[in-house]
LUMRO-200347 format. One record per residue (C-alpha): residue number from 1; residue in three letters; x, y, z. Coordinates in steps of 0.5 Angstrom, whole numbers, padded with zeros to 4 digits. Example, Ala and Ser with C-alpha at 12.3 -4.5 7.8 and 13.67 -1.06 7.14 Angstrom:
// residues 2
fifi num:1, residu:Ala, u:0025, v:-0009, w:0016
fifi num:2, residu:Ser, u:0027, v:-0002, w:0014
END
This chain:
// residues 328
fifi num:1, residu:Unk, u:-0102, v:-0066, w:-0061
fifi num:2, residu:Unk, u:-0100, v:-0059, w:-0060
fifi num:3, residu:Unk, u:-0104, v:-0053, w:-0057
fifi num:4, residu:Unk, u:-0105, v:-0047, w:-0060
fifi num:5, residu:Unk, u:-0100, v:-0042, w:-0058
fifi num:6, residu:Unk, u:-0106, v:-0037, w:-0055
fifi num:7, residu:Unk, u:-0104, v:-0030, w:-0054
fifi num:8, residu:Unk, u:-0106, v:-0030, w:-0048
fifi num:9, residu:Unk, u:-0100, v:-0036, w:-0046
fifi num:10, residu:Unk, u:-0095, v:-0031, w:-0049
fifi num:11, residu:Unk, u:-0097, v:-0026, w:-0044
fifi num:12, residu:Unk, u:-0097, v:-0030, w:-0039
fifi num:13, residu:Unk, u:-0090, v:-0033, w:-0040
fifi num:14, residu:Unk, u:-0087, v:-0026, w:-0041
fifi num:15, residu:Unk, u:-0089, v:-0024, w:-0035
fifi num:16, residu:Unk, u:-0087, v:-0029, w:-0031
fifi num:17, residu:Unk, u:-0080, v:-0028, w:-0035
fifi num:18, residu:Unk, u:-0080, v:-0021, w:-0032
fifi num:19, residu:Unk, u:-0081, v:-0024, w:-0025
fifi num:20, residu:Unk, u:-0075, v:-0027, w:-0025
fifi num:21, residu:Unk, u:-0071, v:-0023, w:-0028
fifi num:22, residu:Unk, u:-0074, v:-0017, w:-0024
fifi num:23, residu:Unk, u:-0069, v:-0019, w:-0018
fifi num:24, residu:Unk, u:-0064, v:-0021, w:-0021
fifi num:25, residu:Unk, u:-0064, v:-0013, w:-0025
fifi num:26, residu:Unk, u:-0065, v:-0011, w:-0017
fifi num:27, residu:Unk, u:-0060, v:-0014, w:-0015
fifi num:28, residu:Unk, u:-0054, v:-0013, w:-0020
fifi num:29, residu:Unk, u:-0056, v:-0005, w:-0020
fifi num:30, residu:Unk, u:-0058, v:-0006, w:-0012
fifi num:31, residu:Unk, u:-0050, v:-0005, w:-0010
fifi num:32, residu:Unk, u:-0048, v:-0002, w:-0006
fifi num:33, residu:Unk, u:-0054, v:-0002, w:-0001
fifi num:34, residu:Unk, u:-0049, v:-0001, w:0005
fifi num:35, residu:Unk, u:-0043, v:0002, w:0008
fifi num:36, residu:Unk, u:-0036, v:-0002, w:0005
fifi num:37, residu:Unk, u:-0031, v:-0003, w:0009
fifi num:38, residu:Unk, u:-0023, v:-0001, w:0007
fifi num:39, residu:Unk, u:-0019, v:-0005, w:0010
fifi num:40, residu:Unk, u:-0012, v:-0001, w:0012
fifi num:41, residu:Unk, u:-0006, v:-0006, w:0014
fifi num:42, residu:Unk, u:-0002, v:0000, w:0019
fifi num:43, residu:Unk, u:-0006, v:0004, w:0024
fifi num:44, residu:Unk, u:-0008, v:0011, w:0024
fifi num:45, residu:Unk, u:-0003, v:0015, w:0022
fifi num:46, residu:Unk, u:0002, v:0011, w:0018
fifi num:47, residu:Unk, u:0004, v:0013, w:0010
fifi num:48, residu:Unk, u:-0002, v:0007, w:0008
fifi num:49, residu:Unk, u:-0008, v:0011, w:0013
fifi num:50, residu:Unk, u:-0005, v:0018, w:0010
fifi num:51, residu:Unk, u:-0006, v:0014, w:0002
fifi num:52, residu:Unk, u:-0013, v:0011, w:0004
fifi num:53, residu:Unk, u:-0017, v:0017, w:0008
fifi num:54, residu:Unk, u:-0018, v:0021, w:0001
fifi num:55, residu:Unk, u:-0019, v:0015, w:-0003
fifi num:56, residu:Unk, u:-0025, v:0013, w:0002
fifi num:57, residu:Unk, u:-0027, v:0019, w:0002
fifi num:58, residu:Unk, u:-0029, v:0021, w:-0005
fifi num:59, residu:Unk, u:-0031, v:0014, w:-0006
fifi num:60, residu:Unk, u:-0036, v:0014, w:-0002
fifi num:61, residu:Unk, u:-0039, v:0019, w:-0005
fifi num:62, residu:Unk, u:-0038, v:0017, w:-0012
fifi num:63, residu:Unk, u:-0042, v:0010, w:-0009
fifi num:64, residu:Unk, u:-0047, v:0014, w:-0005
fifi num:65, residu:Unk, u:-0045, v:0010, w:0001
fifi num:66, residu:Unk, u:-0041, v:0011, w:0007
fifi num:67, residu:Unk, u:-0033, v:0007, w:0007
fifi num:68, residu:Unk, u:-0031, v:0006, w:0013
fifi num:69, residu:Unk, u:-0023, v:0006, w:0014
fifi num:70, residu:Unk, u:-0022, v:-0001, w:0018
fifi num:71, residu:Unk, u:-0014, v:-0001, w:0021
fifi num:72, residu:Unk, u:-0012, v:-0008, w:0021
fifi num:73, residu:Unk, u:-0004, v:-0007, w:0023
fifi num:74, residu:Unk, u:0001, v:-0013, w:0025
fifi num:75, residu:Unk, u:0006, v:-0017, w:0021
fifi num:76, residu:Unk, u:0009, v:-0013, w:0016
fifi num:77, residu:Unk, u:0001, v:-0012, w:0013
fifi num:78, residu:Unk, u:0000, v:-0020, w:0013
fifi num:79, residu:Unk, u:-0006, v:-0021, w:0018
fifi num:80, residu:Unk, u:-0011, v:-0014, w:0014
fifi num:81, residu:Unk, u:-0009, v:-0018, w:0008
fifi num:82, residu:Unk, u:-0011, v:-0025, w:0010
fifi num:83, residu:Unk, u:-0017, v:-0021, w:0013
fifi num:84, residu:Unk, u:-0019, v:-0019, w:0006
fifi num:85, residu:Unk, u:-0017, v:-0026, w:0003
fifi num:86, residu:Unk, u:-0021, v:-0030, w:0007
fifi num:87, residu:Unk, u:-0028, v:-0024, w:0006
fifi num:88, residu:Unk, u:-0034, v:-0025, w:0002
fifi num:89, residu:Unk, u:-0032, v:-0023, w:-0005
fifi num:90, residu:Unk, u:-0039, v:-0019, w:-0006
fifi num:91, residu:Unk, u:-0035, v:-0011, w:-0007
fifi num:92, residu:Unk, u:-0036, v:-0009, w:0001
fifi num:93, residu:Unk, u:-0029, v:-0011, w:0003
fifi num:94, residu:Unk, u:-0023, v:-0008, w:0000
fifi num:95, residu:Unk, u:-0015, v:-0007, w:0001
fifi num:96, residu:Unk, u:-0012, v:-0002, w:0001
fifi num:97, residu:Unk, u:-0004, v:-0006, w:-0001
fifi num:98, residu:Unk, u:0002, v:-0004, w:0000
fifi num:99, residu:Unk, u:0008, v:-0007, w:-0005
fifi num:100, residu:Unk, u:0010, v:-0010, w:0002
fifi num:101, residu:Unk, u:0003, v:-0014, w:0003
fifi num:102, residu:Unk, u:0003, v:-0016, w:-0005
fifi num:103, residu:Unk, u:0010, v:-0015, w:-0007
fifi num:104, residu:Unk, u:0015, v:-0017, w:-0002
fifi num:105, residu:Unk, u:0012, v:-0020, w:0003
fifi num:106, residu:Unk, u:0012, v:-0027, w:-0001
fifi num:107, residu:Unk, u:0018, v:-0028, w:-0001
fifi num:108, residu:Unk, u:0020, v:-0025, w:0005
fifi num:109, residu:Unk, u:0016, v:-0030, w:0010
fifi num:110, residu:Unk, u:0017, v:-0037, w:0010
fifi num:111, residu:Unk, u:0010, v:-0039, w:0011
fifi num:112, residu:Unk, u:0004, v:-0033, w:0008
fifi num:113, residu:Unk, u:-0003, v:-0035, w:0010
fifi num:114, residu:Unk, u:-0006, v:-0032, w:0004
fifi num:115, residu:Unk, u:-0003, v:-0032, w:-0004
fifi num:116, residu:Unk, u:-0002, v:-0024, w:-0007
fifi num:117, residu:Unk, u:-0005, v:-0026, w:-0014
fifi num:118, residu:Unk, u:-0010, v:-0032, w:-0013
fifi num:119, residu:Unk, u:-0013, v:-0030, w:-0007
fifi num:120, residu:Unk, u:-0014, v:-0023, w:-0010
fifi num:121, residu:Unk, u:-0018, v:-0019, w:-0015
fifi num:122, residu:Unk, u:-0014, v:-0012, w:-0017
fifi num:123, residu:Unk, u:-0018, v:-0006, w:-0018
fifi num:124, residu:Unk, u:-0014, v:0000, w:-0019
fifi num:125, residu:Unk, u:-0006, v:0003, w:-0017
fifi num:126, residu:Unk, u:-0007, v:0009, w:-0013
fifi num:127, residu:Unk, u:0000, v:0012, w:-0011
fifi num:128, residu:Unk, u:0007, v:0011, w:-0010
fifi num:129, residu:Unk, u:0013, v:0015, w:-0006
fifi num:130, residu:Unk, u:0020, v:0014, w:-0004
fifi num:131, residu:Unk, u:0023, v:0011, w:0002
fifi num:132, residu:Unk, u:0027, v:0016, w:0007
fifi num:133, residu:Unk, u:0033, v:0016, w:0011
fifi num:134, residu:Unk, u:0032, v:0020, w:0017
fifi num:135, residu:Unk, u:0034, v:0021, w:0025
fifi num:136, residu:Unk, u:0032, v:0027, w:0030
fifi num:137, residu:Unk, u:0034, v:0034, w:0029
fifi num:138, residu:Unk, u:0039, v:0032, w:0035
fifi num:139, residu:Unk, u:0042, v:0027, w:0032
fifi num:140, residu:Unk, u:0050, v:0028, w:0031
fifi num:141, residu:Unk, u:0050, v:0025, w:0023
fifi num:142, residu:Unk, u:0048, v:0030, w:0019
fifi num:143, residu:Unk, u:0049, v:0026, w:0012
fifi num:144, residu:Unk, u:0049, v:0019, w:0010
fifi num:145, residu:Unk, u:0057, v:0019, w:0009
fifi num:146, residu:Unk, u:0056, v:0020, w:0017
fifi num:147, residu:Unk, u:0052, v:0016, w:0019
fifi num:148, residu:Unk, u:0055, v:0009, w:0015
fifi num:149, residu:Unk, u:0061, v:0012, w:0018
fifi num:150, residu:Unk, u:0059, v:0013, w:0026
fifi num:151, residu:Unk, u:0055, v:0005, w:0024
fifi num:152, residu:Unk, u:0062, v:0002, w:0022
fifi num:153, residu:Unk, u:0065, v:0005, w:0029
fifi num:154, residu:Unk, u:0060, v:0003, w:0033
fifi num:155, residu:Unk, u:0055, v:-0001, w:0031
fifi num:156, residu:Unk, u:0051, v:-0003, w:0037
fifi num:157, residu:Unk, u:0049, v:0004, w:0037
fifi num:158, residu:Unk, u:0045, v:0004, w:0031
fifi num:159, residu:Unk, u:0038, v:0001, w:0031
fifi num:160, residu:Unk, u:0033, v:0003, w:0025
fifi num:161, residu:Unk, u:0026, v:0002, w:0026
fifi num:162, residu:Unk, u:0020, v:0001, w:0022
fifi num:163, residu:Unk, u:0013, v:0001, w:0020
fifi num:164, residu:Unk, u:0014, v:-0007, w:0021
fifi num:165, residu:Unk, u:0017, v:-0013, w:0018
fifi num:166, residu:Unk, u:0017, v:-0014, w:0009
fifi num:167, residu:Unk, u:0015, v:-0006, w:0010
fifi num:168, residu:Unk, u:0018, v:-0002, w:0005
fifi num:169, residu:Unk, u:0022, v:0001, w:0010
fifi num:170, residu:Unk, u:0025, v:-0005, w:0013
fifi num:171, residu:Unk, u:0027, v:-0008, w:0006
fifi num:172, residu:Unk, u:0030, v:-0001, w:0004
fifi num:173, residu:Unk, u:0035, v:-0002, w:0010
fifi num:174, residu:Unk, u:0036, v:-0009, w:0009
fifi num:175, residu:Unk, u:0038, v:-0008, w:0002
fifi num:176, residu:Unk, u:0042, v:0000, w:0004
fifi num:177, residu:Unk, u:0045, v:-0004, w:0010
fifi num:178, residu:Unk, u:0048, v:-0009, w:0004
fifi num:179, residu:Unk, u:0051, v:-0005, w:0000
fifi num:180, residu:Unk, u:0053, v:0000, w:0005
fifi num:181, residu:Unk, u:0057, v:-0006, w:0009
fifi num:182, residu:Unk, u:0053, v:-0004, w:0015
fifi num:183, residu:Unk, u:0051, v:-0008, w:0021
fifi num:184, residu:Unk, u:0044, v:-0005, w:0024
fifi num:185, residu:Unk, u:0038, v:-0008, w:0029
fifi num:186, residu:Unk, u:0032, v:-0007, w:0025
fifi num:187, residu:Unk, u:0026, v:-0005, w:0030
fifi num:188, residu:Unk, u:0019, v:-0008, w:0027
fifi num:189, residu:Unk, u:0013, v:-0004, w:0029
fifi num:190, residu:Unk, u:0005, v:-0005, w:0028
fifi num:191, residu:Unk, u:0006, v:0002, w:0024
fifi num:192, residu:Unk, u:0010, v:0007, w:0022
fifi num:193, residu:Unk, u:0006, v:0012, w:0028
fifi num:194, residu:Unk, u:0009, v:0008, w:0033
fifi num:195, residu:Unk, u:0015, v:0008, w:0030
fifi num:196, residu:Unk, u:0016, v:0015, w:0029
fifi num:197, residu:Unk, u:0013, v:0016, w:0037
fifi num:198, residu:Unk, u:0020, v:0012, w:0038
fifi num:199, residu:Unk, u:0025, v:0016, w:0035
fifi num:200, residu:Unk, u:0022, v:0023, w:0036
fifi num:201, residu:Unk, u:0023, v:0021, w:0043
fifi num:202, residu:Unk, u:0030, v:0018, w:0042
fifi num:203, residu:Unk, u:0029, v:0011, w:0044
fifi num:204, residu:Unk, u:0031, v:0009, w:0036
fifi num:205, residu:Unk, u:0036, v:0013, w:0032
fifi num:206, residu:Unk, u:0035, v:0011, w:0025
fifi num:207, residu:Unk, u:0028, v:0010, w:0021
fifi num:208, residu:Unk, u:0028, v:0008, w:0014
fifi num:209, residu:Unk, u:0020, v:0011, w:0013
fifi num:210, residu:Unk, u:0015, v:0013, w:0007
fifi num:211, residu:Unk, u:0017, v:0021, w:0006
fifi num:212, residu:Unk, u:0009, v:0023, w:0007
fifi num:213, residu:Unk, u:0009, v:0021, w:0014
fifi num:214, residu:Unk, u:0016, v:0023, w:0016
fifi num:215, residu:Unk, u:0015, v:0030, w:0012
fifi num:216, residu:Unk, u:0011, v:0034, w:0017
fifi num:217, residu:Unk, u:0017, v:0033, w:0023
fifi num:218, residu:Unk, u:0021, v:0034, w:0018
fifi num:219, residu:Unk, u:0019, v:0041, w:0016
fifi num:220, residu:Unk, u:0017, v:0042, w:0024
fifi num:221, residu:Unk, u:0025, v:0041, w:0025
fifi num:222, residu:Unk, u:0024, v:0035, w:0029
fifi num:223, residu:Unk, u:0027, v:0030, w:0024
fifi num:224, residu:Unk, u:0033, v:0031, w:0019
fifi num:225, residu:Unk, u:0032, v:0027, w:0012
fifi num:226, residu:Unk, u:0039, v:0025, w:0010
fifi num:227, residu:Unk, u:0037, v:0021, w:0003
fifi num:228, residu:Unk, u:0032, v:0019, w:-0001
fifi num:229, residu:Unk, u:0031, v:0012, w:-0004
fifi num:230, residu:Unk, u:0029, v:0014, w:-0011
fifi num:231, residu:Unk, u:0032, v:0015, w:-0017
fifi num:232, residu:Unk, u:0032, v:0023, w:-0017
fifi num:233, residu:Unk, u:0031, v:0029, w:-0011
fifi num:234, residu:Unk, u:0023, v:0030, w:-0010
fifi num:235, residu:Unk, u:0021, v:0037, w:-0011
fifi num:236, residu:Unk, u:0018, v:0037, w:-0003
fifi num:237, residu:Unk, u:0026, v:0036, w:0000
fifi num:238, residu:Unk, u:0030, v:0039, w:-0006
fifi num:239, residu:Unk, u:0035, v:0040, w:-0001
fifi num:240, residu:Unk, u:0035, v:0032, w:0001
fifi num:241, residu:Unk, u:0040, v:0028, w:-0004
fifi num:242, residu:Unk, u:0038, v:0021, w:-0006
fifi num:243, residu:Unk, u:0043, v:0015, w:-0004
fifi num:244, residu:Unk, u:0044, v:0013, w:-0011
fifi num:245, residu:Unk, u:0047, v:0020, w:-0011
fifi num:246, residu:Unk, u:0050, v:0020, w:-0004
fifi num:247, residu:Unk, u:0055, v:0014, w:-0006
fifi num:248, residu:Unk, u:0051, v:0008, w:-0009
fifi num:249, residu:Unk, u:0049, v:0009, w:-0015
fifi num:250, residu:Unk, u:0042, v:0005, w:-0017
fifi num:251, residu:Unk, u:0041, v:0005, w:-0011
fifi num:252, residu:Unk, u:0033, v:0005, w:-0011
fifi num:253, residu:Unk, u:0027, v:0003, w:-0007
fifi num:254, residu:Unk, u:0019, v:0005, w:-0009
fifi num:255, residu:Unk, u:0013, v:0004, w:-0005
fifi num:256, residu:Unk, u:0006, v:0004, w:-0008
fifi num:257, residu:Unk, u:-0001, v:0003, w:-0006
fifi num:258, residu:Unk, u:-0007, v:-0001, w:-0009
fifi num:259, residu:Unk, u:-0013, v:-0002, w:-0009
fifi num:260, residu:Unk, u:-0016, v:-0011, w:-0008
fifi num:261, residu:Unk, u:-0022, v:-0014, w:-0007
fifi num:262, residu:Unk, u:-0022, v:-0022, w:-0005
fifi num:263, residu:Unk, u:-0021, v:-0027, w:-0011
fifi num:264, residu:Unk, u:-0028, v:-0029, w:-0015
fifi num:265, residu:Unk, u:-0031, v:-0021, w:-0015
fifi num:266, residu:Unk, u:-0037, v:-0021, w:-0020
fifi num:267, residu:Unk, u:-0035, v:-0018, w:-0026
fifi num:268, residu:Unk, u:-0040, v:-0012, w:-0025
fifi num:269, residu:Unk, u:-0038, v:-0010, w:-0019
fifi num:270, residu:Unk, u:-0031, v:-0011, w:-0021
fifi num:271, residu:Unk, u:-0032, v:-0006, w:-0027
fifi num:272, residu:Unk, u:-0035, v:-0001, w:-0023
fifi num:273, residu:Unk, u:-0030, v:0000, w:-0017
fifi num:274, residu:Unk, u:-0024, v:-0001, w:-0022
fifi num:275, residu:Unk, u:-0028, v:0005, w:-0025
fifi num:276, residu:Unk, u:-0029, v:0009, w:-0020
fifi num:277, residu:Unk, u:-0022, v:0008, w:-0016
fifi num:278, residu:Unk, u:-0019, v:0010, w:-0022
fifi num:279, residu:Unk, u:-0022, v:0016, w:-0023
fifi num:280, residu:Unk, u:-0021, v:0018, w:-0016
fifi num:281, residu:Unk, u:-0013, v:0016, w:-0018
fifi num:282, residu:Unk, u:-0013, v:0022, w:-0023
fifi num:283, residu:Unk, u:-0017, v:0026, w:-0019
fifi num:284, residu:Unk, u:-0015, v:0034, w:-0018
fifi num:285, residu:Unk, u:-0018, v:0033, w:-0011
fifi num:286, residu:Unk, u:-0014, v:0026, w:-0009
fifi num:287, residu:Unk, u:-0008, v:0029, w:-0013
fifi num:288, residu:Unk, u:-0009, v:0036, w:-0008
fifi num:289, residu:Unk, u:-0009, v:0031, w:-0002
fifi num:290, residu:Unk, u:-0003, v:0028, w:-0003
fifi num:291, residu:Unk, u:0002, v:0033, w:-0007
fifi num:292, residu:Unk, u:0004, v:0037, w:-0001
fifi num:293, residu:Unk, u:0006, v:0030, w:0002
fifi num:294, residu:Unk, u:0012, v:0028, w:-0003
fifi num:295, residu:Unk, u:0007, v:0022, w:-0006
fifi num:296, residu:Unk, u:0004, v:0022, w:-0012
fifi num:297, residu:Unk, u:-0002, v:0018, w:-0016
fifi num:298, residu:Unk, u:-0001, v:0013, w:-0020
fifi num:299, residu:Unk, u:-0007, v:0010, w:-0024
fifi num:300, residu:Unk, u:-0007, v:0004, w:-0027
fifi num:301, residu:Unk, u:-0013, v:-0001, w:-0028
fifi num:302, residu:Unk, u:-0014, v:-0007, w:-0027
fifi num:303, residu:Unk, u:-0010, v:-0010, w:-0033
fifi num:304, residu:Unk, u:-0004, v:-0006, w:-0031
fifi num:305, residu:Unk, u:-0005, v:-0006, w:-0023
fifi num:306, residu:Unk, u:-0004, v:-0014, w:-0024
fifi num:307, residu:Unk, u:0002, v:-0014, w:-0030
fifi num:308, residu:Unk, u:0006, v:-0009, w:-0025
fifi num:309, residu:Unk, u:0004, v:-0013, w:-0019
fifi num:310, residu:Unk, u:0008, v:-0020, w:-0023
fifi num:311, residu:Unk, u:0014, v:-0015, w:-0024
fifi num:312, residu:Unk, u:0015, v:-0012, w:-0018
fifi num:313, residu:Unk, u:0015, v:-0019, w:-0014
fifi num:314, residu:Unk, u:0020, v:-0021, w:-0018
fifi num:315, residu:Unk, u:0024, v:-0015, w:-0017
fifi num:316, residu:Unk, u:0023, v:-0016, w:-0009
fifi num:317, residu:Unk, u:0024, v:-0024, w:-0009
fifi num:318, residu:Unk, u:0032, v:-0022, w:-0012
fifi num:319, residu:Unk, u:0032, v:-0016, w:-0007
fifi num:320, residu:Unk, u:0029, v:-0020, w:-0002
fifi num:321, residu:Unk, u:0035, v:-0026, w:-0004
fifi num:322, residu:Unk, u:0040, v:-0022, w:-0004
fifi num:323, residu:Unk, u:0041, v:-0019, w:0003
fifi num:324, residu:Unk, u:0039, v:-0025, w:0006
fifi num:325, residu:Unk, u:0033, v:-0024, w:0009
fifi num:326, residu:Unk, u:0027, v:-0028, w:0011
fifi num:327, residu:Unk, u:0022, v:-0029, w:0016
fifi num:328, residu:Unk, u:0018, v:-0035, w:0020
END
């Protein structure tokens, strides 16, 4: 026979629903409680750094916690990547990538120790930049013209650096030294700054580099721009021709950046960072932080963030392809 369902037995079913319920509320409502780490895959300095620094800023402000940049360079963005890959998924560990770590790198080495999709929650696209070609202020070549026709004469002399291998800079002079018919020596760095530190003091002649961390030598007289690799001139180098324009049409390569976390992030969280990431992308303040740079915000969601992200893998595995390049 069953008992009555006294009143007082409700209550105390209630409250104990209440109880259990009450951590977990805590719990979802709890995050973040501590610092977040963003993990850049270059070091200080680099087109990544130049991208990330303003985004951990305003989102640690719109968290209410501190993000602390964390420079992870080595193997073309491959080591930060896995690092984050391999991270608990709990919303403290994000990625800023590149089109390198999640786009190129695939089909560019042998053996990757991380999957871009699987491994990976997408939560936002920040920005994008074209590739440019550029050599000291007291180089002789002052065109692309030149500088193909000086590197047929005398290959040997041309190397071209960049920020390391399966970098939009590296990949960019593979795809130019393809079409042009050249032979150059790539030189990988552990960054662009390196790179950049190298060529400002004549131990390379050529680098094929982001335009925002090139433009202030640039500007400075330090560096002269021969092309850049998008479709049409940028309105930070007016003056600078496209390679498409200068003797190869369609000639065109991008750069972007993104935000990731490791697979597996709770749904909530995911929401909650996808949000505020975006809102940052479109912000005046991130638009301010780089428009003088020659990059440009480019916010998307997660949906989207992924979509693009299975084009541009495609894209580079035919790019990657035919210039007959591959790494171990």
């Amino acid at each position: 026979m069953s008992r009555p369902d006294h009143p007082r037995r409700r209550l105390l079913v209630a409250a104990a629903g209440c109880a259990l319920a009450a951590p977990l509320a805590a719990w979802a409502q709890a995050y973040p409680n501590h610092p977040l780490r963003l993990v850049v895959p270059f070091p200080p300095g680099g087109p990544t750094d130049i991208v990330a620094r303003p985004l951990a800023r305003q989102l640690g402000d719109a968290l209410g916690q501190s993000v602390v940049v964390d420079n992870r360079g080595g193997a073309g963005g491959s080591l930060a990547a896995d690092y984050v890959a391999k991270a608990p998924a709990d919303g403290y560990t994000l990625l800023v990538a590149t089109v390198g770590t999640h786009a190129i790198n695939p089909s560019l080495y042998r053996r990757l120790p991380y999957d871009p999709v699987q491994d990976f929650t997408p939560v936002g696209l920040l920005a994008n930049a074209p590739v440019a070609i550029v050599v000291p202020a007291s180089s002789p070549v002052r065109t692309l013209a030149e500088l193909v026709a000086q590197a047929k004469a005398t290959p040997e002399k041309f190397a071209y650096g960049s920020a390391g291998n399966g970098t939009p800079g590296h990949l960019s002079g593979a795809l130019f030294e393809s079409v042009a018919g050249l032979k150059l020596t790539h030189v990988p760095y552990k960054g662009s700054a390196p790179a950049l530190t190298d060529l400002l003091g004549g131990q390379i002649p050529l680098m094929f580099d982001p335009v925002q961390s090139v433009l202030p030598h640039i500007a400075a007289g330090k560096l002269r721009a021969l092309a850049v690799t998008s479709r049409q001139r940028i309105a930070v180098l007016p003056g600078v021709p496209t390679v498409a324009e200068s003797g190869y049409p369609g000639f065109e390569t991008t750069a972007w950046w993104a935000v990731y976390a490791p697979a597996r992030l709770p749904a909530d969280v995911a929401a909650r960072l996808a949000q505020e990431v975006e809102r940052i992308a479109r912000s005046a303040e991130f638009a301010q932080a780089l428009g003088n740079l020659g990059v440009h915000p480019a916010p998307d969601g997660p949906a989207a963030l992924a979509a693009y992200q299975k084009a541009e893998i495609g894209k580079w595995a035919r790019a990657v392809h035919g210039a007959g390049v591959t790494l171990d």
